[in-house]
Steps between C-alpha positions, in 0.01 A plus 500: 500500500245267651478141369126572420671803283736318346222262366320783384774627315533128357147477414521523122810288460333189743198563264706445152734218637135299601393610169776404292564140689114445482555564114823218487395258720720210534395081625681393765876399501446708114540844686792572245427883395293594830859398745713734211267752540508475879902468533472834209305692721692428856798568292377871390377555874880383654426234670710191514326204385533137391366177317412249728422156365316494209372850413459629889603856548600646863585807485667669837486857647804570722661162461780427750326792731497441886159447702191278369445352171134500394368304194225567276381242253279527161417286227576541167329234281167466323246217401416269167162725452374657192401889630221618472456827665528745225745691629699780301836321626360123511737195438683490144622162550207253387369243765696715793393735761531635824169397654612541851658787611874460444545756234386775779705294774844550263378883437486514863826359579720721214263787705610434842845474413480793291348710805741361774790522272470913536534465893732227499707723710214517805505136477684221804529233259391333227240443264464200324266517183466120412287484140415117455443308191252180481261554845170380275738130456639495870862583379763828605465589818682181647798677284443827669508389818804289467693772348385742805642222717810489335550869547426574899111453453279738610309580814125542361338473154154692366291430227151586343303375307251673275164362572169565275243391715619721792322892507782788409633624798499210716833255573446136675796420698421191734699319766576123445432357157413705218504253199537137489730249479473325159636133383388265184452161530487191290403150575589211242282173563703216342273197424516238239288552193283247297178424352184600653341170472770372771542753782652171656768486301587847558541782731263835447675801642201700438342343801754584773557807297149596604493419841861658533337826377194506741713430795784764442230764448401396860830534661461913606134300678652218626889536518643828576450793746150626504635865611799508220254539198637332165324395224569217275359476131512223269460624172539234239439126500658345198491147377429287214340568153314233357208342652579111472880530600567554847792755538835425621546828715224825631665806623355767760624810503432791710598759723558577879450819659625618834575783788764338681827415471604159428126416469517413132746272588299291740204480296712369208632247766134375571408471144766314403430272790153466400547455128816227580234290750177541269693418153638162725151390595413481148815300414646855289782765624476872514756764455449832649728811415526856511615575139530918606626464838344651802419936479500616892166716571550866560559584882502841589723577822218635740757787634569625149158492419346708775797781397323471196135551573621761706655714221219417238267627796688820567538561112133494461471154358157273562684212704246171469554182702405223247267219602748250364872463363474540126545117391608574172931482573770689396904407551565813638488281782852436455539835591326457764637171657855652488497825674195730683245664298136554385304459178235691443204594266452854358147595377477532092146493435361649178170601438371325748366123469584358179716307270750730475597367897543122466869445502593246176206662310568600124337835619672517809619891597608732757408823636816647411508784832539123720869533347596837696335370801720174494805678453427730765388238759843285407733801469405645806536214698857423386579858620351428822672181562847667370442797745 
């Protein structure tokens, strides 16, 4: 059989596993029943899987097999949102609900290993299906990819993402960066607090605070490379609560956004220069930290990427060059800083222009025939590659 067969044949089962995981959706690092039901299902289809870290499934077709080893990721968790789609099979856990895709991209997952499972056989190699727990929080794919390291690695990895605001039938696969680099920051001004009658006697962090904040939004301007685009947003500007008692501390906090490696880095290096100098001139201190660490952007390898355009082009896909990288980010870039791969987006539109396609929206949906197309595109290019 063909893999586009195979997912036909699969159809109704990628339909009820999207169905039944949209139904018991699951917060991240809470994805308790949805990896059971994952590990469950692998098990029934015979293929060897484990628990990775906390709640991360890979499951592995032909494991131990000579030739290439091929990886395909999809996440598994959902989002603190009360749904309101009316769906016949919407959320039964209060407050929860998969709002952007993830139910389908688990459905699609069980579905490609379901399909390649049947012509393991044809296969020179192996297939890892890596379901991860906590994307929407930044957390388990660093796991992933550390266990693939510790057994042999792999030579390319795939993943798709649905995406509601692309057309059906059309797949964006770009060289270079596809989603940014992401990093939190916090800056602490220490001053020395007293009465607001006599500033003198004290030292008001609100006013380095302020300048600190206009000059760090300047630094992509003023400080960095105008052709590496990166955007830096502060987002909060904390201090003091009473208006005749000067505070003792304000806090900025914020975040950085990038499409380059070790960019994030830099800029944090530059604020924290900044913040250090201004606090001093005012006769206060600053602290600047990273309290989440630094998430790499997304980085497609160009060479993987073209194979990819070139399949979704021969299998009748719309292939669109986006304007820009998406600069929302996504830690798949783990993935994608370890070994050779693309990410790409996979059209899910429904109905049109509406509600119902704004990712995070309590009425966010799918157009459920994107889910066959997904597994198709990703199945078919793991056979290719195995060939």
């Amino acid at each position: 059989m063909t893999v586009k067969q195979l997912i036909e044949k699969n159809h109704d089962y990628i339909l009820e596993m999207r169905r039944e995981f949209h139904r018991h959706p699951e917060l991240s690092c809470q994805e308790e029943r949805t990896s059971r039901r994952i590990c469950e299902e692998l098990e029934k289809m015979g293929i060897f899987h484990t628990v990775v870290g906390n709640r991360n499934v890979v499951g592995i077709i032909n494991p131990g097999a000579p030739g290439k080893r091929i990886a395909i990721r999809g996440d598994i968790d959902a989002l603190p949102i009360t749904e309101e789609t009316g769906l016949p099979f919407a959320s039964e856990n209060p407050g929860v609900m998969h709002a952007c895709g993830h139910d389908g991209h688990a459905a699609i997952l069980l579905g490609i290993g379901k399909s390649l499972q049947e012509i393991a056989g044809q296969l020179n190699g192996s297939v890892f299906l890596c379901f991860q727990i906590a994307e929407e929080i930044g957390k388990g794919a660093d796991e992933i990819v550390e266990y693939l390291k510790a057994n042999g690695g792999v030579d390319e990895v795939i993943s798709t993402h649905l995406m509601s605001w692309l057309p059906l039938g059309s797949v964006t696969i770009p060289d270079g960066p596809v989603a940014s680099g992401f990093c939190l920051f916090n800056i602490k001004v220490q001053g020395v607090g007293g009465h607001g009658s006599r500033p003198h006697l004290a030292v008001n962090p609100l006013m380095p605070a302020a300048e600190i904040l206009l000059k760090i939004a300047a630094i992509p301007a003023n400080r960095h490379n105008t052709f590496d685009t990166c955007v830096v947003s502060p987002c909060a500007i904390n201090g003091g609560n009473k208006s005749n008692i000067i505070p003792e501390t304000a806090t900025i906090i914020g975040s950085i956004r990038s499409f380059k490696y070790g960019d994030a880095q830099k800029i944090m290096g530059v604020m924290k220069e900044i913040a250090e100098h201004t606090a001093r001139s005012y006769g206060a201190t600053a602290e600047v930290t990273a309290p989440k660490g630094f998430a790499a952007p997304a980085i497609n390898n160009d060479e993987v990427a073209a194979r990819g355009r070139a399949l979704a082009r021969e299998m009748g896909l719309e292939v669109i060059t986006p304007e820009y990288p998406n600069i929302g980010s996504d830690n798949y870039a783990d993935f994608l800083e370890a070994f050779p791969g693309f990410y790409c987006f996979i059209g899910s539109m429904k109905d049109g222009e509406n509600i119902t396609n704004n990712h995070h929206h309590p009425k966010f949906d799918i157009d459920e025939s994107s889910l066959d197309a997904s597994a198709e595109f990703m199945a078919e290019y793991a056979v290719r590659f195995l060939k």
